[in-house]
N, C-alpha and C positions, 0 to 999 in steps of 0.2 A: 883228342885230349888224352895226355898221356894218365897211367893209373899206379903213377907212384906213392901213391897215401893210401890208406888204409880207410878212409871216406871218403866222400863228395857231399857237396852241400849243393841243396838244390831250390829253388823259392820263386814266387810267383808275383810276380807286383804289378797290378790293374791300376791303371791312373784314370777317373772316368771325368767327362767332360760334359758341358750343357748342353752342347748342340754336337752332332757329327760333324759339321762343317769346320768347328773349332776343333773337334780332333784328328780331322785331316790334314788342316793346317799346322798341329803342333807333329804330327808323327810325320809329314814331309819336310819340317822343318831340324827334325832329329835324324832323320836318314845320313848327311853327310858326317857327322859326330857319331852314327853307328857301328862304323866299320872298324872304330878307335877300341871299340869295348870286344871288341874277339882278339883274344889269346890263347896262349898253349897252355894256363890254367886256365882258362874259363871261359866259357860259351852263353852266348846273350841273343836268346831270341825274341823278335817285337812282331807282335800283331796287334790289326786292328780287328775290332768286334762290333757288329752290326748296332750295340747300342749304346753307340758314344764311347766306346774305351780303348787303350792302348793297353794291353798285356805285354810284361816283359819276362821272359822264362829263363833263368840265370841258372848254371847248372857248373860249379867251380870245384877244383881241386883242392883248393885250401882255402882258409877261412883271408889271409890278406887279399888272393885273389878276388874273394866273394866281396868282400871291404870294397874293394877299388868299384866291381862294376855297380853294386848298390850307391855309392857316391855319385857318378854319373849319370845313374839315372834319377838321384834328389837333383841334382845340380840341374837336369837339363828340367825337373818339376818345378824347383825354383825360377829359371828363368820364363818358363810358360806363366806361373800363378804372376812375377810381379808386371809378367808383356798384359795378361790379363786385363790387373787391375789396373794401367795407365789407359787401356783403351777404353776400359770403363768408367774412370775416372775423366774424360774426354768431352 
């Protein structure tokens, strides 16, 4: 990532879940939509955590780039919370 700004912005976003087996299922189902989120502003690391969570490590050049990859990962929370609530509405 190149360092033509005068900052970086950098932030941590944990998504935690009931079971590990549902956070497995949602962080392999974000894998192919991963590779969308690295740019040459901005770097987006995901891991999982032994108790139930997906950590995402967002480390951006400017504040739009930061914009874009923080939407994607509401967007792909949104689509996990409403897969969620149909299967438990079920």
């Amino acid at each position: 990532m190149s360092q033509n700004n005068s900052f970086s912005i950098k932030s941590i976003i944990e998504l935690q879940f009931k079971t590990s087996q549902i956070r497995d299922v949602s962080y392999n189902s974000f894998l192919p939509e991963f590779t969308k989120l690295q740019t040459k502003r901005s770097e987006v690391y995901m891991e999982k955590k032994d108790d139930s969570t997906i950590v995402f490590k967002i480390k951006s050049n400017d504040i739009t780039a930061f914009r874009a990859s923080i939407n994607e990962i509401i967007s792909f929370g949104k689509v996990i919370d409403n897969t969620l609530r149909i299967v438990d509405n079920s």
